[in-house]
N, C-alpha and C positions, 0 to 999 in steps of 0.2 A: 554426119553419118550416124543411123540409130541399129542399133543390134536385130530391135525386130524387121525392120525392114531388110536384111540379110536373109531372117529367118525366116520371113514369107515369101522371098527372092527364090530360094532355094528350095523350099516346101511346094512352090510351084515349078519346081525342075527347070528352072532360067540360070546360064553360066552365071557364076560370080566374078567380078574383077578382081584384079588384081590387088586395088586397093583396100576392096571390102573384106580379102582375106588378108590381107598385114594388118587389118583394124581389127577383127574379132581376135586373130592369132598377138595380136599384143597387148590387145584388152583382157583376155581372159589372162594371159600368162603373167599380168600387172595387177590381178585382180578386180580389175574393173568393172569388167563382164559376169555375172554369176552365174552359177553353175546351171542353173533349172534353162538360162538362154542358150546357153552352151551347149547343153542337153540336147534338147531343142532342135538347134543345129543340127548336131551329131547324127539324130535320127533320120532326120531331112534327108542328108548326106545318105547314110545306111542305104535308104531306101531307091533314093534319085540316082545316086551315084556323082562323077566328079568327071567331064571332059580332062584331055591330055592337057591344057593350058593349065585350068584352075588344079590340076593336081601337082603342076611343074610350080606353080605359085605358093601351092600352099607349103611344099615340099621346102622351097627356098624360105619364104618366111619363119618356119620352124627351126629352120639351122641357123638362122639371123637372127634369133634369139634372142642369141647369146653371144660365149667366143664363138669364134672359129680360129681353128688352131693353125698356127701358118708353121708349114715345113720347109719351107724354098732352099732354110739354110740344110735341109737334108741332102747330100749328092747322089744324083741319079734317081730312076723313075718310083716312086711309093705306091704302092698296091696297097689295098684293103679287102681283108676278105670276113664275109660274117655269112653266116647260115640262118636260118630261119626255126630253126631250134630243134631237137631230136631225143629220143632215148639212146643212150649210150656214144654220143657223137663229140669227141674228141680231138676231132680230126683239124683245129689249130692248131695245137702242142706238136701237131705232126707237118701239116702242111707249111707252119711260118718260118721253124730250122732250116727244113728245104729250102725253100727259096730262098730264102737270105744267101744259103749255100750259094745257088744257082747266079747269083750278083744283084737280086731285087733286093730291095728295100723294105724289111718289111717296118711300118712303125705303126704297132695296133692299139689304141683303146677297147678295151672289154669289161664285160661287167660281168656283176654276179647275178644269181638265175633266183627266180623262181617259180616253185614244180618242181617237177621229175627230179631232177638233182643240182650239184651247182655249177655255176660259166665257167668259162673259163680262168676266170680272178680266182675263185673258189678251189678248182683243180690246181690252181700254179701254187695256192696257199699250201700246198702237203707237203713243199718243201721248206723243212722248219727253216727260219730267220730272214726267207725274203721279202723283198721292198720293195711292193707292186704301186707305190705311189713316190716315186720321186720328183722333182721341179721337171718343170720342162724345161730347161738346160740342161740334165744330167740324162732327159730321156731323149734329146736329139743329139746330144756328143755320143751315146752310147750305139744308136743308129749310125751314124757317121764311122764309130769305131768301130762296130762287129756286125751290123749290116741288120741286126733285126734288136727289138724290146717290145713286149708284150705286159703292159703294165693296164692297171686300175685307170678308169678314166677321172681325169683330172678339169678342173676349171668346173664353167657352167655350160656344156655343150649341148646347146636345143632342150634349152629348160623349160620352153611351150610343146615340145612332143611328151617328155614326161607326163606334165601335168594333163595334158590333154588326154594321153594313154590312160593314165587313173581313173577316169570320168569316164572312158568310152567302156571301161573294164568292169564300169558297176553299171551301166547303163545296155547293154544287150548291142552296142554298135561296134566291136572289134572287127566283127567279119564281113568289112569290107575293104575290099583291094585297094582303091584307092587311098586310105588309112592308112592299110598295111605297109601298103607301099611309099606313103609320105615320111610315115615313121621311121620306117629305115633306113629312108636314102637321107632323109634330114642328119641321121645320127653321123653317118659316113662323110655325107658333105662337110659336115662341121669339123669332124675329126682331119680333114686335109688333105687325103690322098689322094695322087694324080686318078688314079685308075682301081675298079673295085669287081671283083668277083665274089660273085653272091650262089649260096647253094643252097636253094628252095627245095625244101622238103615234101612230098606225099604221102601221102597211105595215113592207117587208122592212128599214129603216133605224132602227124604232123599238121599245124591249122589248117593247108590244105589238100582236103582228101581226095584228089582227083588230077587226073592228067589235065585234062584242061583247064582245072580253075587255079592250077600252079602256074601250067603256060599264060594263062592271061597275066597273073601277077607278074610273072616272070618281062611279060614284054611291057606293062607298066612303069616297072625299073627301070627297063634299057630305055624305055621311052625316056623317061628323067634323068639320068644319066646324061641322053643326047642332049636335051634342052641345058642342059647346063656344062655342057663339055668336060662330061668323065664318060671315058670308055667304060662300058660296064659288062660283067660276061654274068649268064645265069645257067647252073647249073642244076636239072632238073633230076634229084635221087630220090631213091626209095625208102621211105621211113615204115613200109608195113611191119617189119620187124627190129626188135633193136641193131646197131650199127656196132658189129664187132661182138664180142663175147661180153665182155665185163659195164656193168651199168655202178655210178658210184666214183665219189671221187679220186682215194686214192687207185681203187680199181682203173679206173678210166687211163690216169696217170702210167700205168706200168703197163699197160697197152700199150701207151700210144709210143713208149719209150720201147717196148716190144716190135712195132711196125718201124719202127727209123734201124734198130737194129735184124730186120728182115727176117724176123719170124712172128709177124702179126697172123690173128686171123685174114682171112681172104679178101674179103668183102670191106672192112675199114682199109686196108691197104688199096688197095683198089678205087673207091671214092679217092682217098689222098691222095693217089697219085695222077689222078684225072685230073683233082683241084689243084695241087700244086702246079701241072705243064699248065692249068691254063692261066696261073698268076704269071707264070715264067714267061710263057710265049706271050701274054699283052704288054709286059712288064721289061722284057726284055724286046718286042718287035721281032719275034723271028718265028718260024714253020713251028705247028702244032709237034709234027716228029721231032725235031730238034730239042723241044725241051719235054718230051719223054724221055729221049735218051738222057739226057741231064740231068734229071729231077732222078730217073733210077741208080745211076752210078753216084748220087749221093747218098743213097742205101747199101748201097753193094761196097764202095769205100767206106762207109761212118761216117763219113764228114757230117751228116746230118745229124746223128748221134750226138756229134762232138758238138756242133753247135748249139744242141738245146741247154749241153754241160754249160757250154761258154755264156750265152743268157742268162742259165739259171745260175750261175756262180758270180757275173756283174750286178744280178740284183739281191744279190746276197745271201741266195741263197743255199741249205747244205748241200753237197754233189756227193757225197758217198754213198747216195743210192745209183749211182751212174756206175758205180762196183758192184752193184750186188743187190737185185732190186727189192731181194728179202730184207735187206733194210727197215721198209719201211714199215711203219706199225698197221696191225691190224685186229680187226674185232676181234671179242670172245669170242662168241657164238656164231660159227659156219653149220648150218641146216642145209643139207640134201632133198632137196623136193623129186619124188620117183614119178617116173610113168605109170598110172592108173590102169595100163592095158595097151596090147602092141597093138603097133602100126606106122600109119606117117604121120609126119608131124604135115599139118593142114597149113594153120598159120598160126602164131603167135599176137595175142594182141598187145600192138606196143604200148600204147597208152594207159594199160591194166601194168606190164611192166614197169613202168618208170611210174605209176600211183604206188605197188608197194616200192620199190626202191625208196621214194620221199618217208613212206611208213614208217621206214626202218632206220631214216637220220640220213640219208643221202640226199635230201633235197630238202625245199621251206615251203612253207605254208603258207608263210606271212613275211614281211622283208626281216622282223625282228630274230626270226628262227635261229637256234645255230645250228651247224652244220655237221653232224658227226663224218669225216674225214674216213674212216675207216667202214661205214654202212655202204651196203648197197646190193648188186644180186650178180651172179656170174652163168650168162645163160650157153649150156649146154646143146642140148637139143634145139634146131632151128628149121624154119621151114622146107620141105624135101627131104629130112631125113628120117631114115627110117628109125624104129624104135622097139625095145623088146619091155615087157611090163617087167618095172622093176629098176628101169634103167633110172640116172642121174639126169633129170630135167636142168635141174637149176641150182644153182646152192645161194643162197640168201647169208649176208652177212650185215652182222648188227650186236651192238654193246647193250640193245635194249629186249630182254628178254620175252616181255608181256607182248611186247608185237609180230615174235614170232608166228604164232597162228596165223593172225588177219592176213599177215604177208603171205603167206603157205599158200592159203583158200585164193587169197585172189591171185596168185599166181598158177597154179593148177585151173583154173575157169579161164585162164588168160590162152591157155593150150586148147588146140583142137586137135584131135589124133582120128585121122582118116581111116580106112582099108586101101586105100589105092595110093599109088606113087603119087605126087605134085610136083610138078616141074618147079626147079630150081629159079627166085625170081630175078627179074631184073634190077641192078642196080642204078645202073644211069638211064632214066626213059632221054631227056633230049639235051643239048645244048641251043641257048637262046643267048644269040649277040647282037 
């Protein structure tokens, strides 16, 4: 089998097999293959696109890698849930307590980000001394004992989607679904869990910008999902504006510990609670109402509360912010960005939010970046509300003083301030199972 003959197979838009996509996906990821054919591909690909077969093959070869992690010894059903990336979207630290509460399982690898700000490894890091990499023995007895862990991904899981991700990311081919879609489902199949709920994001802050080229994505996954027997649910939310108030990691954090103790903003509580009844109800097999009511009365009692205490305290990490969430450290410098002139607020662009957030040490540029823990922006004024000139838009926070400006200007240009009311947006456009 020769490389170029894949790449004229496919350049003239003819399926590939099965076999021809485990030979370039093990050749490139052994080195074999070099990048300028790989390339090559990728464009082919880009442009032709990928049938359900060759996408459900290439998907499988990518998490065949490498490991795949076996859970079996974990008791009862394991959910995965992963989003598709957001400004200010925190909503694991909130959704995996829950469920765990509710009697699912949760057992997640996550990683760290880069852009806008950091994963979720990066947000669980604010609590000093925890140990988001432990053996996997110590991360399935701890699943088995308190029902969920939320740890750094370990081993080599689908070490041909990385590589292939880096290549597609300087090459102009990310944006397409069938990728997108490989890429993801490869990472979750590897990780092990029976069943996985995924929340695809749209609007200007999310890869895609549109109702239906999320819905397509969206039914891509379930398609793959089927072809390899994982239930998969997709949850189709609103990314035009940031998720929740606070963008930034320790910000992010004391939200989301804010939304389990039932005084979150609106709108993050709300996604989370959508997302956690629908790990609940695939996870557990019962009516969509049934695990509303469940997923809420672990809000309403704490238990959810208590249990992120209980995670974050087996991985060792401090819980005295679980007293008192001024605990935890934060920037010098908090800046008030004002309303330039009354009215509504039109829309916010989320994408211009989470570029200054990164500005300011809440996110990377590069994998090498660190991450200032304490940077990031707290957004006030959001779309539909009204506004008087002079009011608090935003307040920005940061230890770095010289980027104050640049973050100010692009955030003021990231506001649009109307005359006329705007209807308050939608959060959840659809569900796709």
């Amino acid at each position: 089998m020769r490389m170029i003959d894949i790449i004229e197979k496919k350049r003239d838009n003819k399926e590939l097999t099965k076999e021809e996509i485990k030979f370039f996906v093990n050749g490139y990821t052994k080195g074999e293959i070099p990048d300028y054919q790989m390339s090559a591909l990728l464009m082919a690909i880009y442009f032709n696109g990928m049938t359900n077969d060759e996408t459900v093959n290439l998907t499988m070869s990518m998490a065949h890698s490498g490991d795949i992690l076996d859970l079996s010894r974990i008791n009862g059903c394991k959910v995965d849930k992963h989003s598709t990336g957001g400004v200010g979207d925190k909503t694991t630290l909130i959704v995996a307590p829950i469920a765990a509460c509710c009697g699912v399982k949760i057992a997640k690898m996550s990683g760290r980000a880069l852009g806008f700000s950091g994963g979720t490894i990066d947000k669980l890091e604010s609590f000093d001394g925890i140990n988001l990499r432990p053996d996997v023995e110590d991360f399935i007895k701890q699943v088995n004992d308190i029902g969920i862990a939320v740890i750094a991904q370990t081993g080599d899981l689908a070490p041909a989607d990385k590589k292939i991700y880096a290549l597609r990311d300087i090459t102009g081919t990310v944006a397409n679904k069938s990728l997108i879609a490989s890429s993801i489902m490869s990472k979750k199949i590897a990780a092990g869990c029976d069943k996985i709920v995924l929340d695809v994001k749209v609007g200007s802050g999310a890869f895609m910008r549109t109702i239906d080229e999320a819905r397509e994505l969206a039914k891509i996954m379930s398609d793959i999902g089927k072809g390899v027997g994982r239930e998969v649910v997709c949850l189709l939310t609103n990314m035009d504006e940031p998720l929740g108030i606070n963008v930034g990691n320790i910000l992010e954090v004391k939200e989301a510990m804010e939304v389990l103790k039932g005084i979150g903003p609106s709108d993050i509580t709300e996604v989370s609670i959508q997302l956690a009844a629908n790990i609940v109800s695939i996870g557990l097999s019962i009516p969509y109402d049934e695990a509303i009511d469940k997923v809420e009365k672990t809000i309403e009692d704490g238990s959810a509360y208590e249990k992120l205490r209980e995670m974050v305290s087996r991985e060792g990490g401090e819980t005295k912010y679980f007293d008192d969430l001024n605990l935890f450290n934060e920037a010098k410098y908090k800046v008030n960005i004002l309303a330039p002139k009354s009215g509504y607020i039109k829309s916010v662009a989320t994408n211009e939010i989470g570029r200054a957030s990164m500005i300011l040490g809440a996110g990377r540029e590069t994998k090498e970046d660190e991450i200032d823990f304490t940077a990031g922006c707290q957004i006030f004024k959001k779309t539909s509300q009204q506004v008087n000139e002079g009011d608090v838009l935003c307040c920005i926070h940061t230890n770095n003083e010289e980027k104050i400006k640049v973050a100010t200007d692009i955030i003021l240009n990231a506001y649009d301030i109307c005359d006329e009311l705007i209807d308050k947006p939608v959060l959840i456009y659809d569900i796709v199972r």
